[in-house]
Every structure is written in C-alpha cells, then in structure tokens.
C-alpha positions as CSV (number, residue, x, y, z in Angstrom):
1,X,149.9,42.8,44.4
2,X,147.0,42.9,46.3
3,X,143.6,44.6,44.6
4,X,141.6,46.8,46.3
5,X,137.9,46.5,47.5
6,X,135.6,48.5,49.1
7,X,136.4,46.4,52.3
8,X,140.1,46.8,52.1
9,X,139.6,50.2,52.6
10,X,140.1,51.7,55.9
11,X,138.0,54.5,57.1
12,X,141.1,56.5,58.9
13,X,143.9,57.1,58.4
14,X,146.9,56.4,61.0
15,X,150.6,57.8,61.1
16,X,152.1,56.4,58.7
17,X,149.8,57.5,56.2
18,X,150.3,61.1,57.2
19,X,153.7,60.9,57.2
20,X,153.1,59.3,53.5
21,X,150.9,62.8,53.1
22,X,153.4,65.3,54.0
23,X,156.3,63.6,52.4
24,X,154.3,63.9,48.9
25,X,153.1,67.1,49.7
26,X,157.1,68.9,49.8
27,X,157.8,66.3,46.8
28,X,155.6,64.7,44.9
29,X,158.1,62.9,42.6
30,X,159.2,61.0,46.1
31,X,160.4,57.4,45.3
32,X,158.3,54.8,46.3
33,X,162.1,53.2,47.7
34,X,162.9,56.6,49.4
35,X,159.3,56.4,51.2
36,X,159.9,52.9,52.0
37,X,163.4,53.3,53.7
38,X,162.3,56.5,55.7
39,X,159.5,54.6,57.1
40,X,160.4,51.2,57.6
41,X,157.9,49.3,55.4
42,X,157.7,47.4,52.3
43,X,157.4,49.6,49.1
44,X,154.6,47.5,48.6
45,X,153.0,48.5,51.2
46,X,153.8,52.2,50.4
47,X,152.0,51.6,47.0
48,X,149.0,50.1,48.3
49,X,148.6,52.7,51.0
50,X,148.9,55.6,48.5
51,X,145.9,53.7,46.4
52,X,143.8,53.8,49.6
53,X,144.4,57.4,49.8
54,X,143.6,58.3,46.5
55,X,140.3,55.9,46.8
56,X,139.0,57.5,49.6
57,X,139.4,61.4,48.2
58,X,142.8,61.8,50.5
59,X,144.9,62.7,47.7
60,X,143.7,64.1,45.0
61,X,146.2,63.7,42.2
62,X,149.1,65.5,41.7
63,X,150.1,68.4,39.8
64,X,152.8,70.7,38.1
65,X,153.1,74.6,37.0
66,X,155.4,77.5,36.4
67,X,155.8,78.8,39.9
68,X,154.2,81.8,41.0
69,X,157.4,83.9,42.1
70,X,158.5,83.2,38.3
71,X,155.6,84.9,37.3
72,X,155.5,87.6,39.7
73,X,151.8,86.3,40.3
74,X,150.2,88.1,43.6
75,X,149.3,84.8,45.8
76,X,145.6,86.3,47.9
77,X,143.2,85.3,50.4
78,X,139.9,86.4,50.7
79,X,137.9,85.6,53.9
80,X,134.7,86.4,56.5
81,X,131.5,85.5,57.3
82,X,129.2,84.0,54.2
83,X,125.6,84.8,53.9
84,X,125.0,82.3,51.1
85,X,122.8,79.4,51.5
86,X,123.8,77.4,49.0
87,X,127.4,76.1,49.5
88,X,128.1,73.6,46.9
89,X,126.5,76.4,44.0
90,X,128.5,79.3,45.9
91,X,131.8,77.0,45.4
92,X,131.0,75.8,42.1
93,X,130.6,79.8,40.9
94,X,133.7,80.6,42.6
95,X,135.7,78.6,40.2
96,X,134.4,80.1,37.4
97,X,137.0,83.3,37.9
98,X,140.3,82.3,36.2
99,X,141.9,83.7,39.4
100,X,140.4,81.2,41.9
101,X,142.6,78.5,43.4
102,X,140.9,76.8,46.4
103,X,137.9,77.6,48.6
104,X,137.0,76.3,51.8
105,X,134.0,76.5,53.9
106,X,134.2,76.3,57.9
107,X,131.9,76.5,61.0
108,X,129.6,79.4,61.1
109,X,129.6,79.8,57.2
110,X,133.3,80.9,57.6
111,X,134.6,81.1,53.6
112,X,138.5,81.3,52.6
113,X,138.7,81.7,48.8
114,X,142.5,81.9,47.6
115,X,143.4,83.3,44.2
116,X,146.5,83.3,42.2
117,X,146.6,87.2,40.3
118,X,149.1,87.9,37.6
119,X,149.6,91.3,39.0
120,X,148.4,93.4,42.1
121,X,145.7,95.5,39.8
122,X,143.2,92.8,39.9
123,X,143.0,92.7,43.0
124,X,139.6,95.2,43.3
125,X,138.2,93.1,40.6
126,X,138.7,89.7,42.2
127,X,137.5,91.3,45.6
128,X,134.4,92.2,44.3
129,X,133.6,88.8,42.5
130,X,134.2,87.2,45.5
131,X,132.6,89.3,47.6
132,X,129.2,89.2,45.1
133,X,129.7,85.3,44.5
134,X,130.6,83.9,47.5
135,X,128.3,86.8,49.9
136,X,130.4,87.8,52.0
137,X,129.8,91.8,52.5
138,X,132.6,92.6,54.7
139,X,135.8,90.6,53.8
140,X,139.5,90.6,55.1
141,X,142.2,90.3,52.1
142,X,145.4,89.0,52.6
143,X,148.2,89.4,50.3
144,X,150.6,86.5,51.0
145,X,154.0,87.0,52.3
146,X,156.6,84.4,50.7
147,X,159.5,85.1,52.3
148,X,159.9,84.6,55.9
149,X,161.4,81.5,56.0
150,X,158.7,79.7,57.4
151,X,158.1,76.7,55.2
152,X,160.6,76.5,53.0
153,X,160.1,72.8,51.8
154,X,156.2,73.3,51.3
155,X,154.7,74.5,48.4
156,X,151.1,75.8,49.4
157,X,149.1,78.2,47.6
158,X,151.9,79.4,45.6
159,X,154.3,79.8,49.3
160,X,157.6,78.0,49.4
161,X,161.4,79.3,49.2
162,X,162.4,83.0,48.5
163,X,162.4,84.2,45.1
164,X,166.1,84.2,43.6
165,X,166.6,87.6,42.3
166,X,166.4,86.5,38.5
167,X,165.2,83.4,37.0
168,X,166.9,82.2,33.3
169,X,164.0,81.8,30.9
170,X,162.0,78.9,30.5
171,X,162.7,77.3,27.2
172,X,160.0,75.7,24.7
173,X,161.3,72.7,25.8
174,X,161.0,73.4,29.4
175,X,157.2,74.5,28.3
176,X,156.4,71.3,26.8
177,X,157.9,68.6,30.2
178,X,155.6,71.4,32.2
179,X,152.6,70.6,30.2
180,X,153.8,66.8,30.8
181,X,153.8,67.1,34.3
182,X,150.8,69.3,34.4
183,X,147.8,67.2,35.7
184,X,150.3,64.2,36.5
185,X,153.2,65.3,38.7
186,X,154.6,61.8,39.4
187,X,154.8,60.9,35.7
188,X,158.4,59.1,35.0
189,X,160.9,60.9,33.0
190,X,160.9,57.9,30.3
191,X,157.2,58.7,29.9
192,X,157.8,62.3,30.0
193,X,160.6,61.8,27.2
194,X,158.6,59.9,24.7
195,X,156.0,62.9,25.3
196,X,158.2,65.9,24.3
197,X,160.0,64.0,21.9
198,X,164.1,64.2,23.4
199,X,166.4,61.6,25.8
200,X,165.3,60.5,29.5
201,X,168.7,62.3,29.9
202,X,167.6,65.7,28.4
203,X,164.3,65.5,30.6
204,X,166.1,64.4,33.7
205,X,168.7,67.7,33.0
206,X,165.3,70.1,32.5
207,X,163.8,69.1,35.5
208,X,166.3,69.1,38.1
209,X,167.6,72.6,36.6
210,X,163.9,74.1,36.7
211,X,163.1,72.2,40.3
212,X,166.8,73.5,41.6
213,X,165.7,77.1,40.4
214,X,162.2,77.4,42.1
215,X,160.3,77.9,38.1
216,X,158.9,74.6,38.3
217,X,155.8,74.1,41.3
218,X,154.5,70.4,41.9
219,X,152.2,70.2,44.3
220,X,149.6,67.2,45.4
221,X,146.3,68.3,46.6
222,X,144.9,66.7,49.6
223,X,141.7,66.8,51.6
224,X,142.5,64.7,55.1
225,X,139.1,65.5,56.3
226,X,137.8,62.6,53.7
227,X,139.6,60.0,56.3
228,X,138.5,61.8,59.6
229,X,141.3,64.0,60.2
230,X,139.9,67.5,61.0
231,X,141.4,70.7,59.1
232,X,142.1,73.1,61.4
233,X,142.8,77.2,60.3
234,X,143.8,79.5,63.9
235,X,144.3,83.1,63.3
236,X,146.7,84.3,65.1
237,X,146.9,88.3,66.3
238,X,150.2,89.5,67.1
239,X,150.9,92.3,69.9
240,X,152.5,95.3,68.0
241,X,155.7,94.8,67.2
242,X,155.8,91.1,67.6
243,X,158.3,89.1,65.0
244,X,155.8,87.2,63.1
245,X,158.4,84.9,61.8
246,X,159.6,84.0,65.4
247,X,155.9,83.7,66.8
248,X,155.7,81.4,63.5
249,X,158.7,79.3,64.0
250,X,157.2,78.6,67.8
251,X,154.5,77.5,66.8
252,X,155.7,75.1,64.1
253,X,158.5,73.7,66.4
254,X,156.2,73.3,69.7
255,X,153.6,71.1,68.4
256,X,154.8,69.6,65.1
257,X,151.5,68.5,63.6
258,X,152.0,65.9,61.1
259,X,150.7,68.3,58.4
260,X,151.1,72.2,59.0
261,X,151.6,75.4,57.7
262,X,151.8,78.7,58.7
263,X,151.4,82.0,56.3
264,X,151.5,86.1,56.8
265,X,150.4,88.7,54.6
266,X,152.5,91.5,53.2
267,X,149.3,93.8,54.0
268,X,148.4,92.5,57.6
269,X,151.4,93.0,60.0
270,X,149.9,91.5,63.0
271,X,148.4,88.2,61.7
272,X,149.3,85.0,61.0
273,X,147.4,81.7,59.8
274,X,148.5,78.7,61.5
275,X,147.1,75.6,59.2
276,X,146.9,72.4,60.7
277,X,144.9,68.4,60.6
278,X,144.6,66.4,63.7
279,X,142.6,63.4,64.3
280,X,142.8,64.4,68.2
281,X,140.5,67.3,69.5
282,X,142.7,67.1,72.8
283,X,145.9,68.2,70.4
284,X,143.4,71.0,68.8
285,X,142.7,72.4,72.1
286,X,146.3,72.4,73.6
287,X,147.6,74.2,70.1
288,X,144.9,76.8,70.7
289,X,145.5,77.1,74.5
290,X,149.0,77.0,74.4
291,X,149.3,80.1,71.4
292,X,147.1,82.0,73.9
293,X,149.2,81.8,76.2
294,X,152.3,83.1,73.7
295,X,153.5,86.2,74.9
296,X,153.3,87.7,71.9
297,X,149.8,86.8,71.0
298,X,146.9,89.1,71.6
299,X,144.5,86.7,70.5
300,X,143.4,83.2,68.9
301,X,140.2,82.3,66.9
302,X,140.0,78.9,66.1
303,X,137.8,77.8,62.7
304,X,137.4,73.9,61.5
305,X,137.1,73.4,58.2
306,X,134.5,71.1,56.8
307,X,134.2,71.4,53.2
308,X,136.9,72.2,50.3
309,X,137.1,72.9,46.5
310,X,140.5,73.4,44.2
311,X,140.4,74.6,41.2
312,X,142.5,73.6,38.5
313,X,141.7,76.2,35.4
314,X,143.4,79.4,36.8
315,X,145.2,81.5,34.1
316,X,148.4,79.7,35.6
317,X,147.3,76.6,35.0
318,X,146.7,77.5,31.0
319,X,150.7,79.0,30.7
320,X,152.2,76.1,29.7
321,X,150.7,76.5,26.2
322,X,151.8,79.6,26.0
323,X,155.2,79.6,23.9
324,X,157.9,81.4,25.8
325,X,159.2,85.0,25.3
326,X,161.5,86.4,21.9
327,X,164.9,87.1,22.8
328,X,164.8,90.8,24.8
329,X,161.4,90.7,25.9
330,X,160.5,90.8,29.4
331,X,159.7,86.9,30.5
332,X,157.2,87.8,33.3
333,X,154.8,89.3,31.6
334,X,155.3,87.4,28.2
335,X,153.8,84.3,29.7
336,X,150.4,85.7,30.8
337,X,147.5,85.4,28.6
338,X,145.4,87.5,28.0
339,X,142.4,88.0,30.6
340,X,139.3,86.2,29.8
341,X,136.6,88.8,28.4
C-alpha cells in the first residue's frame, strides 16, 4: 500500500471524503468493504483517504461511552459574546471542568462551550465557570432537546435516537468492552476479545445488544475546517408557535449539506441551531437566504466557526471504571462518580 508523505497529502478535501466523514460520524465501526461499495472505490483507496484525514487534523480519532440518555446526563450549551483576549488559554481553562465537552470560537469572539451534566442541579455551577472562564458576562443556555426526531442516525453532543423508556443494566462485562472501545472506537472485536478476556462471539453479542439499545455512544470527532471546509452554526428564531421539528426537517431536506445537524433546546422554544460545513460560500449564503425567507422564521444570524477544542476527561468519559450497580439499586445514579472537589 502506498505510504504517506507530506506531498501526498492534499490540502482539501473533495466529496468523497465528506461522504467518508459523515458515514464515520453515524458509525464509526463502518467496514472499510461497506464504504467501498457505497461509494464506488477501492477499499484501498478508502484506507488511504481515511489516513489523509487523520494526517491533516480531519478526524480526530474515534471514541466510545455509556450514552448520555442511559445516564440521564443533562446535554447543555453555553454561548455569547467573549471578552477574553486570550483564546487558546481561555479554551485550555475551559477543559479543566469535568463537565466540558467541546468549545468553539467564531467571528466576533462568538464562544459555544457544550457540557455533559449528570443532573440539571449543576447547571448554576457550570454557568458560572464558564461565564468566569471563558468571559462571557451575559450568556444564553441551552438545555438540549433529544427527541424530535431530527437526527436520528447522528450522535452529536450526546443527541441521537429517543430514549427507550428503560434500559437493562450494563454488566461488568459490558463495562470492561466500553473501556475497550473508549479512546479507539474502530478497534476489532478479536482485539476487543483478547482485552476483556471472553469469545469474539461473546464481544460481538455485547455490542450489538448495547449499540441496538442506545447505552453504548461511539462517536468520531472531526474538525473539517483543518481541510478548508468552513463550519457554519445559523441560529434560527422561530415565529410563536412555529413547529420547530417541521422548520427543522425543512431545512435538513432542502439543502442537504454533506455534514449537518440541527438541535433545540427544552428551555428555548423558539430557537434552533442549524450546524453545517461547506467549502462553497455561495451554498452558505443561499442556506442563510433561503431560511430567511421560511415562513416560519423571524430571523437568521449566521456565525463561522474558526477554532475548536473537545475535551475528552468529562465525568462520562471516567464511568467505564466505575463497576456497575448491586442488584436493586438505582443504575443511573450508581454509575456517577463522585464530583471532583
């Protein structure tokens, strides 16, 4: 197979890479063969394409945790105007709150901080942090809404299907192909086996039954910009009364981005946060003219996103080493350590 140099490596990315991007982004386990036959090229090719993107700072790894609607963790976003003027420090302090998941920086010292909280009363607390840390004195906070429908194959910031309305409790076994998976997503199953010490079968039976269920999240950070694509976050106002998962699903289905996303909040009836990458300003400006125009819109604001962190040391990412709950006690709140003093 062909090695990679500096030369080899492109410096954007085209379609088929994106379509590589959102096909490991709603499963990151993907086949290399499955990739290969939906997109008409050479596994190969697949491989060597997926190295380029991990080269370059596309894709960032992949990873695995105990989903948040298992949990009952409260999914939040924290966003305004920043008065810092040091970025990089303000990012870097950010993730030193176990609650911190990603932070992004857009035009005009815009910040978006997201958090993962194991229950709605830290909310104040993790306000204030950010607030103090990343200086922004008058924030909006977002509580995210997780089922509307909207994205039901794609697992960002702790969105994806509805929650079932019970889980069966995760085993020590399931625990210990979690902690497997954790900073390697894409590891094999015979891998995984010799790991945890049971059968490729055993392994193969745990993870479809915990990836069927919605306890298991895999997710593979990304960060386009790195090959030119530019991140795109429109918030969207609803008139009153407007259907935010219609005005969603209109949006989705109308353009169809390559990458997108849209999420709500539980706390914020009439917005929504369209998420999108483009390499074409002209399909940037079309999006944002064309939800103006929406009916059911009252208005648009349009931010580019230059500069993102994610943080991999929230308190989720430390449950796997937690052992799983005695017979009769409640499984949510079993499997949350205990706050950092």
């Amino acid at each position: 197979m062909k090695s990679l140099h500096v030369l080899d490596i492109p410096k954007e990315m085209d379609d088929i890479d994106r379509k590589i991007l959102i096909a490991v982004s709603a499963n990151p386990r993907i086949q290399l063969r499955e990739l290969a036959k939906r997109l008409g090229i050479s596994r190969q090719a697949i491989y060597y394409r997926i190295q380029v993107l991990m080269r370059i700072g596309v894709i960032k790894g992949t990873m695995a945790g105990v989903s948040l609607p298992y949990l009952d963790a409260v999914p939040v976003a924290i966003f305004g105007v920043s008065k810092t003027a040091s970025i990089d420090k303000t990012l870097d302090r950010l993730g030193e709150s176990e609650f911190s998941r990603r932070a992004d920086f857009a035009g005009g010292n815009f910040l978006y901080v997201v958090g993962f909280l194991r229950e709605i009363s830290e909310l104040e607390g993790y306000v204030e942090f950010v607030k103090r840390v990343g200086e922004i004195p008058d924030p909006t906070i977002g509580i995210y809404s997780l089922d509307l429908g909207l994205m039901p194959d794609y697992s960002v910031n702790g969105g994806g299907r509805p929650k079932p309305q019970s889980y069966r409790d995760l085993s020590p076994l399931d625990l210990r192909i979690v902690v497997a998976l954790k900073d390697d997503a894409r590891r094999s199953t015979s891998e995984v086996a010799k790991m945890v010490g049971v059968s490729v079968k055993t392994v193969s039976r745990h993870l479809e039954r915990m990836i069927s269920e919605g306890s298991l999240e895999m997710s593979t950070p990304q960060d386009l910009s790195s090959a030119g694509d530019l991140f795109a976050v429109m918030h969207v106002t609803l008139r009153e009364g407007a259907d935010k998962a219609e005005v969603g699903s209109r949006l989705l289905s109308k353009h169809m981005f390559v990458d997108e996303y849209v999420r709500t909040f539980t706390n914020i009836p009439n917005l929504l946060i369209w998420v999108f990458w483009s390499d074409k300003m002209t399909e940037i400006r079309r999006a944002v003219r064309e939800a103006d125009e929406d009916e059911d819109v009252r208005a648009v604001m349009l931010n580019l996103v230059y500069l993102e962190r994610i943080y991999t040391t929230t308190w989720r990412d430390r449950l796997p080493a937690v052992r799983t709950p005695p017979p009769g006690k409640a499984r949510t709140r079993s499997l949350h350590p205990a706050p950092r003093t």
